[in-house]
LUMVO-564656 format. One line per field, with one value per residue (C-alpha): y, x negated, z negated. Coordinates in pm, 1 decimal. Example, Ala and Ser with C-alpha at 12.3 -4.5 7.8 and 13.67 -1.06 7.14 Angstrom:
# LUMVO-564656
Y	-450.0 / -106.0
X	-1230.0 / -1367.0
Z	-780.0 / -714.0
***
This chain:
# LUMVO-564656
Y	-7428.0 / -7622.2 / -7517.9 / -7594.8 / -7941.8 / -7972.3 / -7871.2 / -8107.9 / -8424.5 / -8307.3 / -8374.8 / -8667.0 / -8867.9 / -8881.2 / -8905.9 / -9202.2 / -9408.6 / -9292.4 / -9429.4 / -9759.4 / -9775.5 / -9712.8 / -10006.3 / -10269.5 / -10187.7 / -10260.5 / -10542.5 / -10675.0 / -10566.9 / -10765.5 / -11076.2 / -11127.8 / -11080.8 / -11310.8 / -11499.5 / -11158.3 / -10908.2 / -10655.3 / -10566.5 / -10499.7 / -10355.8 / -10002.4 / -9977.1 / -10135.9 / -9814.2 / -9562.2 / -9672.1 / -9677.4 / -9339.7 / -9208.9 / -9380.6 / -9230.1 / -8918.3 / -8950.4 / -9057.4 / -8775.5 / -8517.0 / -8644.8 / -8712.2 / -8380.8 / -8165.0 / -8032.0 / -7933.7 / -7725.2 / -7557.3 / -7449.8 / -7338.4 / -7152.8 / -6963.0 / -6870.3 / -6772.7 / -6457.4 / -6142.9 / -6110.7 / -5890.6 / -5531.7 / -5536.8 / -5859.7 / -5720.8 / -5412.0 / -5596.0 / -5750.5 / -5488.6 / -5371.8 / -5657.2 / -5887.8 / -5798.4 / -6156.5 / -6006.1 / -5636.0 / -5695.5 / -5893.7 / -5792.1 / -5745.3 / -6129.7 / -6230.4 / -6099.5 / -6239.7 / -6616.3 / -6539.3 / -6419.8 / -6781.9 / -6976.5 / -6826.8 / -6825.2 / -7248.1 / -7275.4 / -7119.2 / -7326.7 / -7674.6 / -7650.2 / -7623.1 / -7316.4 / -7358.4 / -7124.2 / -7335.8 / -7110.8 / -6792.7 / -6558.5 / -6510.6 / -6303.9 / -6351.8 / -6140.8 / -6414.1 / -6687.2 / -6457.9 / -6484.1 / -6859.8 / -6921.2 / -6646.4 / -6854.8 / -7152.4 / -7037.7 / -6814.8 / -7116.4 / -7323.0 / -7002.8 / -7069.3 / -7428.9 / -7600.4 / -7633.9 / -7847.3 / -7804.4 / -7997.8 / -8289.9 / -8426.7 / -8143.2 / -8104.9 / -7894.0 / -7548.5 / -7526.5 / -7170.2 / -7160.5 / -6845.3 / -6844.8 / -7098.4 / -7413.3 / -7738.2 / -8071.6 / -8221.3 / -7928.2 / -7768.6 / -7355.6 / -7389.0 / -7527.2 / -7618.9 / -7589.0 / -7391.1 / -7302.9 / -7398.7 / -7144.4 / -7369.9 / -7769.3 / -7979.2 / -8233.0 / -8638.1 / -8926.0 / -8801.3 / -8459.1 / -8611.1 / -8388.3 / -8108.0 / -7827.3 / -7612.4 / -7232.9 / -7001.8 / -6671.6 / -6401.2 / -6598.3 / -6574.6 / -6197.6 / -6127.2 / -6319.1 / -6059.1 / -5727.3 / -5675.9 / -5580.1 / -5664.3 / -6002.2 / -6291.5 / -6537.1 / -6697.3 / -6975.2 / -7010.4 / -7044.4 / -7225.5 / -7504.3 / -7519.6 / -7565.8 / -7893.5 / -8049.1 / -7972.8 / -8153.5 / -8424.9 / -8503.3 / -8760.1 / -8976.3 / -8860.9 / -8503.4 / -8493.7 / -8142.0 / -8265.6 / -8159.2 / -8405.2 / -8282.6 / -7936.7 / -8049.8 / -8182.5 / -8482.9 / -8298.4 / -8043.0 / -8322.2 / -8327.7 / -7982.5 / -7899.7 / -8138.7 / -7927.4 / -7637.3 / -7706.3 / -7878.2 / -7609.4 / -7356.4 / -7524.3 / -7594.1 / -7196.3 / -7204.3 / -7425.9 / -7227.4 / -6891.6 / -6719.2 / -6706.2 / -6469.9 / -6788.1 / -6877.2 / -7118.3 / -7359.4 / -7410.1 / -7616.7 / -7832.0 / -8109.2 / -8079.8 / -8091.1 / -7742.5 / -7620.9 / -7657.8 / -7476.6 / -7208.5 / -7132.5 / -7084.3 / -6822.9 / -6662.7 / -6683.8 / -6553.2 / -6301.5 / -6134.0 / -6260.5 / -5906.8 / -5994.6 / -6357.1 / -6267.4 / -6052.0 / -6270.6 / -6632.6 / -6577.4 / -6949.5 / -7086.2 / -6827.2 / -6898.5 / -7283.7 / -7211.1 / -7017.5 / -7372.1 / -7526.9 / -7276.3 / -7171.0 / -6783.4 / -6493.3 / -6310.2 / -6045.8 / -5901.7 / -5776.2 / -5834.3 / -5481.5 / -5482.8 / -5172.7
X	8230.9 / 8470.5 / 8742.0 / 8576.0 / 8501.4 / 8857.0 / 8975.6 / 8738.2 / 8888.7 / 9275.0 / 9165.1 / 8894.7 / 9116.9 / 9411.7 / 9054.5 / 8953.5 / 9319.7 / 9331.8 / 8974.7 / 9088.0 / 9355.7 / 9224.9 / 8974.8 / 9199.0 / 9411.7 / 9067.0 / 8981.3 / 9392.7 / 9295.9 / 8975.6 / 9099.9 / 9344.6 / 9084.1 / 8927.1 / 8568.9 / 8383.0 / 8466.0 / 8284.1 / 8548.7 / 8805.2 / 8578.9 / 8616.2 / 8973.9 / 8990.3 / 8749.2 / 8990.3 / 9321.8 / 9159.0 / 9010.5 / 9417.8 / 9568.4 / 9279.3 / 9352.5 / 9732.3 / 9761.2 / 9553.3 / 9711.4 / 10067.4 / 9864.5 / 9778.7 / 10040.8 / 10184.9 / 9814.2 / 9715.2 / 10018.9 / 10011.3 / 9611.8 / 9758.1 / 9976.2 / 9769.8 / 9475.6 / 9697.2 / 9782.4 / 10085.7 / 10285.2 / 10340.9 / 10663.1 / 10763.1 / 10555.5 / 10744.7 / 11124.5 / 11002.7 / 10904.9 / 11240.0 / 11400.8 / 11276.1 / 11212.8 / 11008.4 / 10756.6 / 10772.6 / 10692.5 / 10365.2 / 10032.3 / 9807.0 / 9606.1 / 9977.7 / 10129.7 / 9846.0 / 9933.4 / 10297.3 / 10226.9 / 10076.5 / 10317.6 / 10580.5 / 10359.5 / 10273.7 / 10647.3 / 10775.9 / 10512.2 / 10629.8 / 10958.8 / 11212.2 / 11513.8 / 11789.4 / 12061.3 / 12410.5 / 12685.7 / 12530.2 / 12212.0 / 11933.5 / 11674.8 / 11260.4 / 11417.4 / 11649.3 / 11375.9 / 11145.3 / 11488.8 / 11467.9 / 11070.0 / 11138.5 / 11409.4 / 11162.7 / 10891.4 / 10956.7 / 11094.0 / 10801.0 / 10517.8 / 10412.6 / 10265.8 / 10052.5 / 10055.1 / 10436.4 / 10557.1 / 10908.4 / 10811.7 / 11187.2 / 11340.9 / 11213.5 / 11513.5 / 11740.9 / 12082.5 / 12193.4 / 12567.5 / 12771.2 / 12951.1 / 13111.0 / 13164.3 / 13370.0 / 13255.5 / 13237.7 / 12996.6 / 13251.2 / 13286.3 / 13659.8 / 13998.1 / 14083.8 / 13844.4 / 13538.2 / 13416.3 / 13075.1 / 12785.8 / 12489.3 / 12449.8 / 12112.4 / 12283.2 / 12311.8 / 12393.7 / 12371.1 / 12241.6 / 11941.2 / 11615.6 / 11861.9 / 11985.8 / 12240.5 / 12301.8 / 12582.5 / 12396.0 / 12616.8 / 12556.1 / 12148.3 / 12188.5 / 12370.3 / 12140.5 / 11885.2 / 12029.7 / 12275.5 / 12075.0 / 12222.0 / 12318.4 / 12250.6 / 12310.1 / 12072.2 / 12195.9 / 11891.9 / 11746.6 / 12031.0 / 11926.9 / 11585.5 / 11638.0 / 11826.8 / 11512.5 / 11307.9 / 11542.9 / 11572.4 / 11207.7 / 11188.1 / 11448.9 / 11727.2 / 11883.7 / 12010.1 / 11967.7 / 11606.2 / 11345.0 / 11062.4 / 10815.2 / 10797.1 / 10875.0 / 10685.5 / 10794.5 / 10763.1 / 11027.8 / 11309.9 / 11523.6 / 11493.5 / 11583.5 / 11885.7 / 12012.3 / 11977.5 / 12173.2 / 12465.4 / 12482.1 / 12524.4 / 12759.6 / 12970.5 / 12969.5 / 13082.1 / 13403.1 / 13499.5 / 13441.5 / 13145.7 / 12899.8 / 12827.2 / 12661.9 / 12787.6 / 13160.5 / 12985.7 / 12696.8 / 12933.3 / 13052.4 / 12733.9 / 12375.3 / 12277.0 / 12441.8 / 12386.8 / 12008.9 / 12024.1 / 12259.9 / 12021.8 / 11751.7 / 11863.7 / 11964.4 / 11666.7 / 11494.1 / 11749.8 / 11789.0 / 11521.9 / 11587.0 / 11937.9 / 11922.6 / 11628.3 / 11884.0 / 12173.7 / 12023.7 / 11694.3 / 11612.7 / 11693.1 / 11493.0 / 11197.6 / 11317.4 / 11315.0 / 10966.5 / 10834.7 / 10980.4 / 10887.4 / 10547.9 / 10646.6 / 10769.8 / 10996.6 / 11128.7 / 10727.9 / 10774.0 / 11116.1 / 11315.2 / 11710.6 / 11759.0
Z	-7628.5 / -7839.7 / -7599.5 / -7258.4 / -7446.1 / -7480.8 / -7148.5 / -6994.6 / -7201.5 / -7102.8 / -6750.7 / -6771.4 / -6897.1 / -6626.3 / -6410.9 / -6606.0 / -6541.7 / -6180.3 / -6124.5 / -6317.7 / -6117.6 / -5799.1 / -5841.8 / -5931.8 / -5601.2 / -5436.3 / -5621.6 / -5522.5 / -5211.2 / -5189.0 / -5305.7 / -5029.8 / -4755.3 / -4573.6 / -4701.8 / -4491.9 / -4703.7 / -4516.3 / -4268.2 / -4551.4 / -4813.8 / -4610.2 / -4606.7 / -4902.4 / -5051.5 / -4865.4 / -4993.0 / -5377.6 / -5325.0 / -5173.2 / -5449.8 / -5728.4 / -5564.6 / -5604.8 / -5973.5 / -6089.6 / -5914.7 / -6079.3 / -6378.8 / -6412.4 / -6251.1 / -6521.0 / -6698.6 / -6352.3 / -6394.4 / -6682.8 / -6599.0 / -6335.2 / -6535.2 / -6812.1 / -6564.3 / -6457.6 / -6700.3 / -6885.1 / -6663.1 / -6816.0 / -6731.6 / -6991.8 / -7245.4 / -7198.6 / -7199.7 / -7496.1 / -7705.4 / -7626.3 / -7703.8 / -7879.4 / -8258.3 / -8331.7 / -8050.2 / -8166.7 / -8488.0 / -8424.3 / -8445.5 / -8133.0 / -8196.2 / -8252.8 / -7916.4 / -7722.1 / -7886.8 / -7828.7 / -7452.6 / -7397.6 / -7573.1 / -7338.3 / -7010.5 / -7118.3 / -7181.1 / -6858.2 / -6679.1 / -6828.8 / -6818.7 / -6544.7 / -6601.6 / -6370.7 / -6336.9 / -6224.0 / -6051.9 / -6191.5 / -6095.9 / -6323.5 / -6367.5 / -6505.3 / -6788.0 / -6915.7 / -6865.6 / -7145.4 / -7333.2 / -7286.8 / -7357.4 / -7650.7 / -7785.3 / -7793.9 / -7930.7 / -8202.5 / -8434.7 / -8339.5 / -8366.5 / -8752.9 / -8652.8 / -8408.1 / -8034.7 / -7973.7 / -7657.4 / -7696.1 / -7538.6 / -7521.3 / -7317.9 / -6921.0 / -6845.8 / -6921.8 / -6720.5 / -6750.0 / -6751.5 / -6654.6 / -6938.7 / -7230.9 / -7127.5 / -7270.5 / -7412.7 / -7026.0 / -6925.5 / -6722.2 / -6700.9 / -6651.0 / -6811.7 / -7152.8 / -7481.6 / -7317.1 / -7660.0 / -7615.3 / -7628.7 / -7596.9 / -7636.4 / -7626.2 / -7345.7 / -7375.1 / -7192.9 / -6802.4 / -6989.1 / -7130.6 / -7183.4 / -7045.5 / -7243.7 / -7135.9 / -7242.9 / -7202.3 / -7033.4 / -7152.7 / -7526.6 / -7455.9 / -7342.1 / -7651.3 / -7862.7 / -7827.5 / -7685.9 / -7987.2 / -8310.0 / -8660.9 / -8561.5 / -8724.2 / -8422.0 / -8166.8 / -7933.0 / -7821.4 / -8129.9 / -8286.4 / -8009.2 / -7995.7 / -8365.5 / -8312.2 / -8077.1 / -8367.6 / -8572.6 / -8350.7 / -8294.6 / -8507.2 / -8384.5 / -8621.3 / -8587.7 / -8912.9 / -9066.9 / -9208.6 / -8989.7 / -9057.5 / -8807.1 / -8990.2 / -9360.1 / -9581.3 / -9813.0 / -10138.1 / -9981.9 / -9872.7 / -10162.6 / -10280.6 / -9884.8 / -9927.0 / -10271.2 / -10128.5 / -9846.3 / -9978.0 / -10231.0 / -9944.9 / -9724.3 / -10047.8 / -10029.5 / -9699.4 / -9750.7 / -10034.4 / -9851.9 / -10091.0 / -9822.4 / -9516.6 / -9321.4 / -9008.4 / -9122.0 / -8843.9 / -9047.0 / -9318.9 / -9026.1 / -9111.4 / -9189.0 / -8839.8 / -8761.1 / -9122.8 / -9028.9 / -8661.4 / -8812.6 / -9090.0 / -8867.1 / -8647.3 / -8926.5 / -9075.5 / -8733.2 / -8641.5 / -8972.1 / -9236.4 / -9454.9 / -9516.5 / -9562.3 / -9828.3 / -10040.4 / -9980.7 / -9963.7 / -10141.6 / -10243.8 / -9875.0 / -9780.6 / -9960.1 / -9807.0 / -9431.0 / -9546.3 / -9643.6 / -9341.5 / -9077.0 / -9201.0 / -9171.5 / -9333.1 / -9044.4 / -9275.3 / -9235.3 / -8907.5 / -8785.0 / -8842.8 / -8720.0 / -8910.6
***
């Protein structure tokens, strides 16, 4: 009941605006026409009722969608990719892999995945939803409101997006400037992420990580939205204290991690996703850290042996 009550308000209240809306256009309308109002009041009623019509359906576009999706079955044949390959997934519990199913059929649903100069597959979208939702899975319903896009690449790439010439170095990058709300992933990178086991990289995870980050206006290495206040400096301590291991070359993290906080955060985290057993024994207090932030214990159900 107290769902149905909630689906109802996520669409009467795009009704509610559209209906607003639509009258004042009449009411505009109306108050250009002549002294007899009669003769316009019809048209007048027709265009409000189009333009009601109109608003709601944009209004609500991306909510039917998303219906849509989730009103068919997971197919067998993700469920069975992702048991294969990817751990997160396989090591969940039946009332967990139903939640994660959703997340990734919402996800898929919302947000546009565009493969430039290369051919993908509805395999490396899962790898794509996967990569979004498993940092995001210990917490409530976010949906990364700031991203509406995911260029797939055909491999790296350089700092002006381009697959060919000097410095392609680039695996993944959450885009800027003409790349706004884009993000952009290298799809060999995103195949690797989750067909190799024992490694302790995820571009997709590494850049999800940095919307998370981000969300709160600042991508900074301190991700607000997940932690809490109490947890700030002792986050900060940690951190310098492990890229400070980095730069002196006592640490099995990532060397990109020590290049700011920003990438010490999104390295960290697909560490912590990708191989939460070893970064227990080797890193136990930012462990125990990302725990806090995250709101999960990976190393549970996530076996790369």
């Amino acid at each position: 009941m107290k769902r149905t009550s909630k689906r109802l308000n996520i669409y009467f209240f795009p009704l509610f605006i559209s209906i607003i809306a639509g009258l004042a256009i009449v009411a505009i309308i109306l108050s250009f026409a002549d002294e007899d109002h009669l003769s316009t009041l019809i048209p007048a009623v027709i265009v409000g009722i189009i333009i009601i019509y109109y608003i709601y359906l944009k209004l609500t576009k991306k909510r039917r969608k998303v219906d849509q999706a989730l009103s068919k079955r997971f197919p067998k044949n993700w469920k069975f990719f992702m048991l294969q390959y990817v751990a997160f997934y396989n090591g969940l519990g039946s009332k967990e892999k139903k939640k994660f199913e959703k997340d990734v059929q919402t996800f898929l649903a919302e947000k546009e995945i565009t493969p430039i100069d290369c051919s993908i597959n509805e395999y490396d979208r899962l790898l794509v939803a996967s990569s979004a939702i498993i940092p995001i899975f210990g917490f409530g319903n976010f949906d990364y409101p700031m991203l509406d896009e995911i260029l797939i690449y055909p491999q790296q790439f350089n700092n002006d997006y381009q697959t060919d010439g000097v410095d392609r170095n680039i695996l993944g990058m959450v885009g800027n400037g003409v790349m706004n709300r884009k993000m952009i992933l290298s799809l060999p990178a995103l195949r690797a992420s989750f067909m190799y086991k024992g490694t302790s990289s995820n571009v997709g995870i590494h850049e999800f990580s940095h919307l998370i980050d981000g969300y709160d206006g600042a991508t900074d290495g301190i991700p607000r939205l997940l932690l809490e206040k109490q947890y700030i400096v002792p986050w900060l301590d940690i951190m310098h204290k492990e890229i400070q291991k980095i730069q002196e070359g006592k640490s099995d993290i990532n060397p990109y991690g020590a290049t700011n906080q920003q990438e010490f955060f999104a390295v960290a985290s697909e560490y912590f996703f990708s191989r939460p057993d070893m970064m227990e024994d080797e890193h136990k207090e930012l462990y125990d850290m990302m725990v806090q932030i995250f709101k999960q214990k990976p190393n549970l159900y996530i076996n790369q042996s």
